[in-house]
MARBABA-675575 format. One line per 5 residues: their letters; for each residue x, y, z of N, C-alpha, C, O. Coordinates in Angstrom, 2 decimals. Layout:
BEGIN
A	X/Y/Z/X/Y/Z/X/Y/Z/X/Y/Z; ...
***
This chain:
BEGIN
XXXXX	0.82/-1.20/0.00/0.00/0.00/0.00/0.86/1.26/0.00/0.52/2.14/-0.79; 1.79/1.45/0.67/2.81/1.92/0.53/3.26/2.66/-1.01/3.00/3.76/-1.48; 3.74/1.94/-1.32/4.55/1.92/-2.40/3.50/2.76/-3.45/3.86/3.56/-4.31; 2.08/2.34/-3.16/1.14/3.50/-4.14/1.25/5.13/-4.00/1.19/5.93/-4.94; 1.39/5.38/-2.82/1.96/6.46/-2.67/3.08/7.33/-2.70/3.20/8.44/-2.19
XXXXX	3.87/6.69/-3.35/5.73/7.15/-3.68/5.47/7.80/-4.51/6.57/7.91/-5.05; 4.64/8.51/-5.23/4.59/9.74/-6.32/4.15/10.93/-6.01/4.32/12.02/-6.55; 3.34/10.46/-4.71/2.12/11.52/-4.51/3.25/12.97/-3.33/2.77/14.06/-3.05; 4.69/12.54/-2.88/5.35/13.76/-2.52/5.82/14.38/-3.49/6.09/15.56/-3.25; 6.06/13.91/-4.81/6.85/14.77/-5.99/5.70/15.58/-6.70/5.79/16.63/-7.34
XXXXX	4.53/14.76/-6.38/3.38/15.60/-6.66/3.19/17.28/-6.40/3.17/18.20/-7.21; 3.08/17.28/-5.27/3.12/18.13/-4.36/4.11/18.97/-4.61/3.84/20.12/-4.95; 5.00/18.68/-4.53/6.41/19.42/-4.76/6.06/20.29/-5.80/6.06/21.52/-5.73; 5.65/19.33/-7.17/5.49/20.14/-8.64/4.49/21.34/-8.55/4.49/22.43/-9.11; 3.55/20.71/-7.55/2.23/21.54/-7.39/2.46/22.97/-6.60/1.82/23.98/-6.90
XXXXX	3.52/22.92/-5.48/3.66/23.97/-5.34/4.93/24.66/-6.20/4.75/25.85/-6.46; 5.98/24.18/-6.60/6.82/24.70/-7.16/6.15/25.14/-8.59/6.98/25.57/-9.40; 4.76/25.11/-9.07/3.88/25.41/-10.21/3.55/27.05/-10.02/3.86/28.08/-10.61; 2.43/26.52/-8.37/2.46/27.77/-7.85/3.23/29.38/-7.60/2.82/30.54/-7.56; 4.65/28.63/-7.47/5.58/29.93/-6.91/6.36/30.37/-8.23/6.85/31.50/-8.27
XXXXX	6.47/29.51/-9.31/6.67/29.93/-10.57/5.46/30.61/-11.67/5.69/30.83/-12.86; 4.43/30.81/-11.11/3.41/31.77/-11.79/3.22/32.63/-10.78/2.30/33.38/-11.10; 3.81/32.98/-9.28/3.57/33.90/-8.35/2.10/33.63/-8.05/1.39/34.64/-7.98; 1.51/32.46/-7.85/0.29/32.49/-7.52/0.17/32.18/-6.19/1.20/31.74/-5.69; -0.90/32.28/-5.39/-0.81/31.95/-3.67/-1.58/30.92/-3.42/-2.65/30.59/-3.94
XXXXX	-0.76/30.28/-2.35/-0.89/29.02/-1.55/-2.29/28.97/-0.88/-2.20/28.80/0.33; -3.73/29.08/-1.41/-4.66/29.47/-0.64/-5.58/28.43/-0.72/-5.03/27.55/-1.38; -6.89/28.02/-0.34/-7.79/27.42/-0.26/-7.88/26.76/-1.55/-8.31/25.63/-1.33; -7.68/26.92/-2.73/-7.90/26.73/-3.92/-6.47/25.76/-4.33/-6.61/24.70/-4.94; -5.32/26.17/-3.97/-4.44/25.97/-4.21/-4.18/24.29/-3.70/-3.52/23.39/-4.23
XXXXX	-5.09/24.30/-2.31/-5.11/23.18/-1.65/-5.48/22.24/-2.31/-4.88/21.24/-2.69; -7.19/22.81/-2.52/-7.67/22.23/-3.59/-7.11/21.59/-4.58/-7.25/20.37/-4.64; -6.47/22.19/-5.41/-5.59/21.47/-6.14/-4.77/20.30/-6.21/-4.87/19.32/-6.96; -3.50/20.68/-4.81/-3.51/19.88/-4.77/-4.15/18.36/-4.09/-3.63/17.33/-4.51; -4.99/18.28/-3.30/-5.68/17.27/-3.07/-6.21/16.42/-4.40/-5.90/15.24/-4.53
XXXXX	-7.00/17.09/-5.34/-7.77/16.40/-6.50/-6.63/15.58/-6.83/-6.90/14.40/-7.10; -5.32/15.96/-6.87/-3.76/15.75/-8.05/-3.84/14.02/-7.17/-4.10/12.92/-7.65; -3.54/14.34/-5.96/-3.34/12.70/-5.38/-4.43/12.05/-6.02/-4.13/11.25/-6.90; -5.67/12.21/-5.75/-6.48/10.81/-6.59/-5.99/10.64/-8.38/-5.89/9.49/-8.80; -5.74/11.68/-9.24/-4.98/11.03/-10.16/-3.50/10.50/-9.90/-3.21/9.94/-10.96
XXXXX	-2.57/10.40/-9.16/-1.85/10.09/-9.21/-1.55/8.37/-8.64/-0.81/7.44/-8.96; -2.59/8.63/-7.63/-2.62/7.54/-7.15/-3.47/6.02/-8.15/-3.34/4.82/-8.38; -4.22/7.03/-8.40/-4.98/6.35/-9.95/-4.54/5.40/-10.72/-4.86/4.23/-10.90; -3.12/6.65/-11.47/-1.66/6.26/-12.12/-1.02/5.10/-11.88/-0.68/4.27/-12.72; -0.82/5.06/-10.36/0.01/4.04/-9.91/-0.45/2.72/-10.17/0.06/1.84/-10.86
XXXXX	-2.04/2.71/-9.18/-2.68/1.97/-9.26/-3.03/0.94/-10.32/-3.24/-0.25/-10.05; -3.10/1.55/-11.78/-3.12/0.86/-13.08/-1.92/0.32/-13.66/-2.04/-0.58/-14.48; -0.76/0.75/-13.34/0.50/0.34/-13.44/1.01/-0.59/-12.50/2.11/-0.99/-12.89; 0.60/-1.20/-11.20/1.16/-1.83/-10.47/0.41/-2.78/-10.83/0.80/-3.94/-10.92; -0.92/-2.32/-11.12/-2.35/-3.51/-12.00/-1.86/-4.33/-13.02/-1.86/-5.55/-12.88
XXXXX	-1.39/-3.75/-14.15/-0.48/-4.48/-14.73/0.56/-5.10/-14.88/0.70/-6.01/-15.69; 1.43/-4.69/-14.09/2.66/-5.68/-13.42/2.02/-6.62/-13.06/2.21/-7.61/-13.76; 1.01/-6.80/-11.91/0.66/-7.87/-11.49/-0.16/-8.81/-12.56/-0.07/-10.04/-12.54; -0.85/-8.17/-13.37/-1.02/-9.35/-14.30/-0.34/-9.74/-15.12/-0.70/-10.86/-15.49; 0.72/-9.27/-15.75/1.96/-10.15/-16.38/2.79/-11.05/-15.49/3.65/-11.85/-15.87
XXXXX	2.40/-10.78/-14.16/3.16/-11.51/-13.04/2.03/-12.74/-13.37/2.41/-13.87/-13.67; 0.89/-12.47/-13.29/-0.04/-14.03/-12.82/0.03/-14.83/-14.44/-0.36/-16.00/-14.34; 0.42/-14.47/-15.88/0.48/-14.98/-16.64/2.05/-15.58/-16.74/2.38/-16.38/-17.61; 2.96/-15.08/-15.74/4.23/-15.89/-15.65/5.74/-15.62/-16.24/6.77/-16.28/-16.33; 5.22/-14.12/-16.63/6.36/-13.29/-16.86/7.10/-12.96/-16.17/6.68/-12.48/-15.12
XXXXX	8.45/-13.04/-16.36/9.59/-12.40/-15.44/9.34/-11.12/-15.16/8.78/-10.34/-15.94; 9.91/-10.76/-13.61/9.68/-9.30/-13.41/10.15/-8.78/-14.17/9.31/-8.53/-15.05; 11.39/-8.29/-14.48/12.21/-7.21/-15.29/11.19/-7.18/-16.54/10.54/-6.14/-16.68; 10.99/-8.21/-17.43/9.86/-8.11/-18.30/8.66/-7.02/-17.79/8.26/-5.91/-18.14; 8.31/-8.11/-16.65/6.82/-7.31/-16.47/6.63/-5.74/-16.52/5.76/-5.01/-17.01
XXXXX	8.20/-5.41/-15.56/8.11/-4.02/-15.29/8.17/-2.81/-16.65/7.67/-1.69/-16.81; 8.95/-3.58/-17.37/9.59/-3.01/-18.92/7.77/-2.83/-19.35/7.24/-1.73/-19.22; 7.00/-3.97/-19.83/5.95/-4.20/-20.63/4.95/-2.99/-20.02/4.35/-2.16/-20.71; 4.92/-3.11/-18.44/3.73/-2.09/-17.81/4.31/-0.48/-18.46/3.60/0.40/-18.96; 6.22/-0.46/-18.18/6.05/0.68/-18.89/5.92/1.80/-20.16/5.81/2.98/-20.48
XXXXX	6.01/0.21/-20.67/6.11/1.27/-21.95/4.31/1.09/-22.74/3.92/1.89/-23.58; 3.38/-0.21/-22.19/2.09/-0.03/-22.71/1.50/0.90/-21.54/0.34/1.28/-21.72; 1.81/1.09/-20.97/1.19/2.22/-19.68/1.75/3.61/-20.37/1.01/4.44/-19.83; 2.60/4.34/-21.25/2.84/5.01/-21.38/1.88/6.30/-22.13/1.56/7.44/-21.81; 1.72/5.66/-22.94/0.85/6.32/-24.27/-0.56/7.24/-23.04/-0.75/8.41/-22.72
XXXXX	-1.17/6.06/-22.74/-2.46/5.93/-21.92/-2.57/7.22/-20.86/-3.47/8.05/-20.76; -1.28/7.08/-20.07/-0.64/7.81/-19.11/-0.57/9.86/-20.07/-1.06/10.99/-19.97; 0.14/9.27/-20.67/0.72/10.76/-21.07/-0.19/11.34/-22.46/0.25/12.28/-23.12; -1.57/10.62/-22.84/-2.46/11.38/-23.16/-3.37/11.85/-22.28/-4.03/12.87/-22.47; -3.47/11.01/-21.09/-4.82/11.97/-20.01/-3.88/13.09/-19.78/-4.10/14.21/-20.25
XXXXX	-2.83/12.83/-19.05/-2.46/14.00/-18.70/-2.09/15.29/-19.76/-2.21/16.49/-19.49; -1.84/14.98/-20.43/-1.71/15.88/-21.93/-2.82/16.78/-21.79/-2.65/18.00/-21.77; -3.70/16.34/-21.72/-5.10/16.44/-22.14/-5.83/17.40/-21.03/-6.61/18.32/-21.31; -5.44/17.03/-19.78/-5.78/17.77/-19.12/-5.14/19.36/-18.51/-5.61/20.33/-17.90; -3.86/18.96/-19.06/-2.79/20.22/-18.43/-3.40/21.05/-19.98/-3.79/22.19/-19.76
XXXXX	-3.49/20.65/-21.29/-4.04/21.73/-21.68/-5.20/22.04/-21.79/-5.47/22.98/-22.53; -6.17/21.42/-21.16/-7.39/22.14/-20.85/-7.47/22.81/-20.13/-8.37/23.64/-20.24; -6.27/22.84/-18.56/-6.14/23.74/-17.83/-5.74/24.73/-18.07/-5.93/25.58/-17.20; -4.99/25.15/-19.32/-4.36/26.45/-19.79/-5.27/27.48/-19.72/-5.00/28.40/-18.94; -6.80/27.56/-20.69/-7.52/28.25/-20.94/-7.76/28.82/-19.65/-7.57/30.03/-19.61
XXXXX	-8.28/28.05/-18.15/-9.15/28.07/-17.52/-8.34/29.10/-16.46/-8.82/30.08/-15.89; -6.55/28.42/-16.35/-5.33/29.25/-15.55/-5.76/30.45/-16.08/-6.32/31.21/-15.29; -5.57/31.00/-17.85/-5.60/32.22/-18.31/-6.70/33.26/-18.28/-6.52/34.48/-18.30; -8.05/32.51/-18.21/-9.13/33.17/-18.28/-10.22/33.34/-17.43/-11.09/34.19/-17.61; -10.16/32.19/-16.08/-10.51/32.14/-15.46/-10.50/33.04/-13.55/-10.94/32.74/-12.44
XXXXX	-9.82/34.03/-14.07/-9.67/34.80/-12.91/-8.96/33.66/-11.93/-8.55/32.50/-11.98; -9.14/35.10/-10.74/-7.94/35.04/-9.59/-8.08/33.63/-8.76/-7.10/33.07/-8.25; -9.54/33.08/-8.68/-10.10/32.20/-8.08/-9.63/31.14/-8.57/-9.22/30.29/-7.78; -9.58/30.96/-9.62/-9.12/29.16/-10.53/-7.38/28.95/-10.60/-6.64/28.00/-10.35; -7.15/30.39/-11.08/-6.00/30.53/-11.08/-4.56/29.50/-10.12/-3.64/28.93/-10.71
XXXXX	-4.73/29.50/-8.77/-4.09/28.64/-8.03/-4.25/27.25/-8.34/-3.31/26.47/-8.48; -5.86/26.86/-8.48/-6.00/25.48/-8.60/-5.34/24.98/-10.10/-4.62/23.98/-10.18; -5.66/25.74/-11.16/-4.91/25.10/-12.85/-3.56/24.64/-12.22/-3.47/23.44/-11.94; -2.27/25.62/-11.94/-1.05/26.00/-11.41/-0.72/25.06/-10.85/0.31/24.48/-11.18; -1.54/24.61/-9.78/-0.71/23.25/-8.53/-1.55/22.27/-10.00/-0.50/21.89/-10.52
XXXXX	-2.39/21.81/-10.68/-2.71/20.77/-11.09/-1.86/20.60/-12.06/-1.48/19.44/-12.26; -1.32/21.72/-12.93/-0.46/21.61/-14.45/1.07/21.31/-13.63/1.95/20.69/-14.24; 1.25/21.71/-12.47/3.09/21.60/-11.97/2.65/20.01/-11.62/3.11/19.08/-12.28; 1.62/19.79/-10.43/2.09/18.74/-9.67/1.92/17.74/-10.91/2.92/17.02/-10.90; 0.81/17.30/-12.28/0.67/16.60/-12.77/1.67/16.28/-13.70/1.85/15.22/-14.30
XXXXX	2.34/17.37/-13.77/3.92/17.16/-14.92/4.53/16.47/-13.98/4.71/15.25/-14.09; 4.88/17.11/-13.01/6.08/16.22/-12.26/6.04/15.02/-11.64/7.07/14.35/-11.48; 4.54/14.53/-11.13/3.99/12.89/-10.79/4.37/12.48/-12.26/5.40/11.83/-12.39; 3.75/12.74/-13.19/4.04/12.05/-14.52/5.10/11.32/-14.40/5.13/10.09/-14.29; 6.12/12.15/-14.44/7.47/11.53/-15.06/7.87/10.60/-14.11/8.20/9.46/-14.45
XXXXX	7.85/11.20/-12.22/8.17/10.46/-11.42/7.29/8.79/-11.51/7.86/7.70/-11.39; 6.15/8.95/-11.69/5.01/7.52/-12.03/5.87/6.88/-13.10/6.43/5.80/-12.89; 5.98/7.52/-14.20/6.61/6.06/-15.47/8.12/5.99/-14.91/8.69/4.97/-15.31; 8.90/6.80/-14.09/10.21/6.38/-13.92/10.40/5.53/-12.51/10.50/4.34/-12.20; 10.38/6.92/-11.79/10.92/6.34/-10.70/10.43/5.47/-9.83/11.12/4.81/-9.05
XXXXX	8.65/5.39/-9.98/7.79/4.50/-9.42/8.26/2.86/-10.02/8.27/2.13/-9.03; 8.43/2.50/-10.59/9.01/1.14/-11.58/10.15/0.76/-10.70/10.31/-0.35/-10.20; 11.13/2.08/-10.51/12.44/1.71/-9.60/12.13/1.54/-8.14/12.81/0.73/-7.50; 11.26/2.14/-7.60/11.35/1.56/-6.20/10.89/0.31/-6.35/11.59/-0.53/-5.78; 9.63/-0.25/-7.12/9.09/-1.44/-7.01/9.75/-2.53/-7.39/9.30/-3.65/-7.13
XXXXX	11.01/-2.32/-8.12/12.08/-2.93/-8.71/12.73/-2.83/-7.09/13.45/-3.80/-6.83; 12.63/-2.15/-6.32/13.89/-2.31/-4.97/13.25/-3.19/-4.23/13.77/-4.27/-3.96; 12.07/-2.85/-3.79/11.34/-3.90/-3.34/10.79/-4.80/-3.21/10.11/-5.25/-2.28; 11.16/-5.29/-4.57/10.78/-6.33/-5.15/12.49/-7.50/-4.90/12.83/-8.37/-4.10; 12.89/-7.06/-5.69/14.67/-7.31/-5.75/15.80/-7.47/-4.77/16.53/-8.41/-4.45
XXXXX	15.65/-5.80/-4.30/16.66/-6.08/-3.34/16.40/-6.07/-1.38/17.04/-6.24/-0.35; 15.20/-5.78/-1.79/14.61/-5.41/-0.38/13.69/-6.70/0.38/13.51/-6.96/1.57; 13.08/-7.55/-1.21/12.25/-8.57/-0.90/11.52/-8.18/0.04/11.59/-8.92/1.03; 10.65/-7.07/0.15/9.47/-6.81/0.64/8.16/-7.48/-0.22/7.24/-8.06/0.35; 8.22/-7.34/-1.41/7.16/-8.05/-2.62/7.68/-9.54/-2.92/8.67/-9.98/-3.50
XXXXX	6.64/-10.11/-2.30/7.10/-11.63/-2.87/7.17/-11.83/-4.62/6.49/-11.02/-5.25; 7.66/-12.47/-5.11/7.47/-12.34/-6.70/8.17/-13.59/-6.65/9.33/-13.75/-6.28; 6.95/-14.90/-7.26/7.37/-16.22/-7.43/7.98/-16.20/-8.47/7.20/-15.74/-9.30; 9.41/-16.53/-9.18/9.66/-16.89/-10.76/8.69/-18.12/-11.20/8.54/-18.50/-12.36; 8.24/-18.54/-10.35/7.36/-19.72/-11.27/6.07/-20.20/-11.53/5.63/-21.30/-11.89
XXXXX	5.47/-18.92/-11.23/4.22/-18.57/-11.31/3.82/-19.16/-13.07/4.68/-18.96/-13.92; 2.89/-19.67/-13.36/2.27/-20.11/-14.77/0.93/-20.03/-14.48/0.70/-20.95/-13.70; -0.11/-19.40/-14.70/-1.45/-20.50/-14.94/-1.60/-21.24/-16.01/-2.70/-21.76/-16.18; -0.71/-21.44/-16.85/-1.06/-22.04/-18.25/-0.99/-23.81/-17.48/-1.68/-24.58/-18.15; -0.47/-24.34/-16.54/-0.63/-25.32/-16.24/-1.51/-25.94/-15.26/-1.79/-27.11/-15.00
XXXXX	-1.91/-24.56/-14.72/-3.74/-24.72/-13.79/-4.74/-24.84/-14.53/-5.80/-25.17/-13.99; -4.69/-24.60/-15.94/-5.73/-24.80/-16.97/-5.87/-26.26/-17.49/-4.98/-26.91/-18.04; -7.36/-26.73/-17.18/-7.39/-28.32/-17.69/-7.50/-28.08/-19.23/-7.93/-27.02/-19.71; -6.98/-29.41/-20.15/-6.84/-29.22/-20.91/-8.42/-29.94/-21.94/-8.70/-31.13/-21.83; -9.23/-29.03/-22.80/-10.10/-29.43/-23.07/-10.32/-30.43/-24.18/-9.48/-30.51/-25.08
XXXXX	-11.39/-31.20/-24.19/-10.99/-32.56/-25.16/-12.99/-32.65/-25.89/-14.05/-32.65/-25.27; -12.78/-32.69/-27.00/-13.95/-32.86/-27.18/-14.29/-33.87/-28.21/-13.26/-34.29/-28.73; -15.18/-34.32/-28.61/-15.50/-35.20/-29.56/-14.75/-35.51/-31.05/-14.11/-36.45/-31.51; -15.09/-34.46/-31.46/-14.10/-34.29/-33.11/-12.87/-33.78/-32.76/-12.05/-33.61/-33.66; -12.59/-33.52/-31.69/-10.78/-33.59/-31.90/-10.06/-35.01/-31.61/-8.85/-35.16/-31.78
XXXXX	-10.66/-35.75/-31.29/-10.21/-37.27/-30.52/-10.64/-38.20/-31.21/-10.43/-39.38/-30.94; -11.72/-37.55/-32.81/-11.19/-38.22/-33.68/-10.85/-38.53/-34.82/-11.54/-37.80/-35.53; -9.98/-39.38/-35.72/-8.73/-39.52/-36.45/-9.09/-38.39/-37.35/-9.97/-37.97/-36.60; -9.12/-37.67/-38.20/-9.24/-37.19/-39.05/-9.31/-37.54/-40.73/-8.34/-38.22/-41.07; -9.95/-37.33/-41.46/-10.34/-38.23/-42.62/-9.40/-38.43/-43.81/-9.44/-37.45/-44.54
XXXXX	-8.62/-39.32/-44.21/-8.12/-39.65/-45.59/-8.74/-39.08/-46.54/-9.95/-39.23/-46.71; -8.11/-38.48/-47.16/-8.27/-37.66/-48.71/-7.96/-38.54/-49.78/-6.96/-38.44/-50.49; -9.06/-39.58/-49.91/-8.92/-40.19/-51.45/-8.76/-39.93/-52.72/-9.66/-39.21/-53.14; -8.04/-40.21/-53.45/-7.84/-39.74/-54.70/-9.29/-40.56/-55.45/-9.91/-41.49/-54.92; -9.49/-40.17/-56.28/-11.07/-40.44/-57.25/-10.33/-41.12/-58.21/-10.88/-41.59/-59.20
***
């Protein structure tokens, strides 16, 4: 449970270091901000550790697994957020003094979880996985051999000679 939350301080960080680079203030709104940022970030994680674990239960090596979550997690990842930091542009620019704080912590903290989520999140779970052995991770996990194997009528039997006429 832990480990879902290893993005959500760089979050913060971005969110205010967003703030103090547009001179905007740390106020009710700002909070706002950042609070909403943790449920996407945590979101983030959440779908990415989701997928590790299911390349884990189909019997993939970690280093695999972790590689595969990141680079098909990528696209997915860095169009929401795309998507949303520039919808926040308009709203930072036009939206008066009131919105203003909240765009600011959401466009800093969501750039900087970003990058920290596809990078550095992979590496701790790689420490703890690896060198820390906090995460159990069987190498010999398969279900392909918990699956009975199905048998039905016309496969069991012979198949027909092709007579020549």
């Amino acid at each position: 449970m832990r480990r879902v939350f290893a993005a959500v301080p760089f979050g913060a960080v971005g969110a205010l270091f967003g703030l103090w680079m547009m001179g905007s203030p740390f106020g009710f709104m700002g909070f706002l901000g950042v609070v909403s940022l943790v449920g996407v970030i945590v979101s983030h994680i959440i779908v990415l550790f989701d997928f590790i674990e299911e390349k884990h239960a189909e019997g993939e090596p970690f280093e695999q697994a972790v590689l595969d979550a990141g680079i098909m997690r990528l696209r997915p990842v860095m169009i929401t957020v795309g998507a949303t930091v520039i919808a926040l542009f308009p709203l930072a620019a036009h939206g008066g003094p009131l919105w203003e704080p909240l765009c600011y912590a959401q466009i800093g903290g969501l750039t900087a979880a970003t990058f920290v989520t596809l990078l550095l999140v992979p590496v701790f779970y790689a420490i703890c996985v690896l060198d820390l052995k906090i995460v159990k991770w069987d190498r010999t996990v398969s279900n392909d051999s918990a699956l009975p194997e199905i048998h039905t009528e016309a496969s069991s039997l012979p198949s027909p000679a092709i007579q020549a006429g």
